[in-house]
C-alpha positions in Angstrom: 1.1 -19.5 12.1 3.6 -18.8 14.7 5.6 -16.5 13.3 2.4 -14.8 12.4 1.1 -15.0 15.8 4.5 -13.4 17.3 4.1 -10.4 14.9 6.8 -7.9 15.8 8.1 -10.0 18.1 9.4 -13.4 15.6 12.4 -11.2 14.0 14.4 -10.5 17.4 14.5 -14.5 18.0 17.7 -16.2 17.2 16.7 -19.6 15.3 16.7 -22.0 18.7 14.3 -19.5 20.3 12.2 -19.4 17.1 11.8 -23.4 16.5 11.1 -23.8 20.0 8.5 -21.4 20.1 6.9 -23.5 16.9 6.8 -26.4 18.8 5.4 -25.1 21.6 2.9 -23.0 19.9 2.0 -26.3 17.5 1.0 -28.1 20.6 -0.9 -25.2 21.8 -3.2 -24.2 19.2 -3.2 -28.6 18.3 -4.9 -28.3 22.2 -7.1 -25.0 21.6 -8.4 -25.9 18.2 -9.1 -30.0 18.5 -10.5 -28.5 22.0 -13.0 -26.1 20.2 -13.9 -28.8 17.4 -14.3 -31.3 19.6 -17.4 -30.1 21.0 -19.3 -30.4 18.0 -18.1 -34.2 17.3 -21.1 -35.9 15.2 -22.2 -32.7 13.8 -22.1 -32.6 9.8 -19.3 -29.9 8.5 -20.8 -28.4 5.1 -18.1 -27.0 2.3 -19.4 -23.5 1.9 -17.1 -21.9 -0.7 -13.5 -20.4 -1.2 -12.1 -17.0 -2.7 -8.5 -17.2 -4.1 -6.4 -13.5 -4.2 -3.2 -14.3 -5.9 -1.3 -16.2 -3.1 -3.7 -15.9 -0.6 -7.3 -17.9 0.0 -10.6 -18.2 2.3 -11.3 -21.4 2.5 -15.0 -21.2 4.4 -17.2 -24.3 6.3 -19.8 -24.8 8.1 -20.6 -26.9 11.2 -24.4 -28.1 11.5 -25.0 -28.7 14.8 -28.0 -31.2 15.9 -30.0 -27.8 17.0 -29.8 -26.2 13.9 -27.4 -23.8 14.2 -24.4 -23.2 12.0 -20.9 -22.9 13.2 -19.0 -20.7 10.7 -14.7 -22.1 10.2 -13.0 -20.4 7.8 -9.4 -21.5 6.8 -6.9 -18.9 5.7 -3.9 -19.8 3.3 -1.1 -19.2 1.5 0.5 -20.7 -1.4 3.9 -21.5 -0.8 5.9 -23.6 -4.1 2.9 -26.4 -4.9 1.6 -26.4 -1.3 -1.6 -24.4 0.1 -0.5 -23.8 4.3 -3.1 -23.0 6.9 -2.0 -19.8 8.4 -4.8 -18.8 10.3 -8.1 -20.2 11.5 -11.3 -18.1 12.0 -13.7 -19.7 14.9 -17.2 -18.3 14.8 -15.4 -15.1 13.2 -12.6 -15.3 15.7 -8.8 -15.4 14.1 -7.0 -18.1 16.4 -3.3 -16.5 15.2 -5.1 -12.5 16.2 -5.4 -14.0 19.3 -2.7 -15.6 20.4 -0.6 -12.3 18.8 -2.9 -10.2 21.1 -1.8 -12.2 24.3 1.9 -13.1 23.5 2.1 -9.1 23.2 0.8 -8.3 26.0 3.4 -10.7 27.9 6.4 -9.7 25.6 6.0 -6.0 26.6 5.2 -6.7 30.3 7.7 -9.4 30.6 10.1 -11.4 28.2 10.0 -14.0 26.2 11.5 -16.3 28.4 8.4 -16.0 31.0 6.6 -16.5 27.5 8.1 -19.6 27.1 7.4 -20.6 30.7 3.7 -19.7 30.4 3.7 -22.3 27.3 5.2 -24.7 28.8 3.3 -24.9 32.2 -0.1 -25.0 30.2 1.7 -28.0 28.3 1.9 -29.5 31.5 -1.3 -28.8 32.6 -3.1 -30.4 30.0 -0.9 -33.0 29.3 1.2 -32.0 25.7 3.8 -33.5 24.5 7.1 -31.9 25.9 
């Protein structure tokens, strides 16, 4: 998910700069997501269906909330050796890793990955991650 949500950006990183930026953007999207689910704690998730594409699959739920609406999750992954990896999360039709590649961007090409890095780290701090 991170090197996905660098895009471009992941292949000009030497290999500190790149398993920092994992950690870092672990404990981010660990914030942002538990953040997002966490609002709907008590609420029955359903199991709506998956479609497999060679390597690739949709794995699709379904929060029920207690005022009868529905909260659409779908999981994307990828088969890597005899493991299936999240790579991207889809929020009420929002893609977590589209995102964050969206914003990280925008700061990469205004700035440098450095002030990145600083930005992560600050809203670590903020909300109390793990450093």
């Amino acid at each position: 998910m991170a090197r996905r949500a660098l895009g471009r950006h992941w292949q000009e990183l030497n290999e500190g700069q790149q398993r920092e930026f994992v950690e870092l953007f672990a404990n981010l999207l660990e914030r942002a997501y538990v953040s997002k689910i966490e609002k709907y704690n008590g609420e029955k998730i359903a199991y709506i269906g998956e479609s497999i594409e060679g390597d690739m699959a949709t794995v699709k739920t379904q929060i029920l909330t207690k005022q009868d609406t529905q909260v659409p999750i779908d999981y994307r992954l990828l088969h890597k050796g005899d493991r299936w990896l999240v790579y991207d999360v889809l929020l009420e039709g929002v893609s977590l890793v589209l995102n964050y590649r969206t914003q990280f961007d925008h700061i990469l090409q205004t700035s440098s990955y450095d002030e990145l890095i600083r930005r992560l780290k600050a809203n670590q701090a903020e909300y109390g991650g793990r450093s």
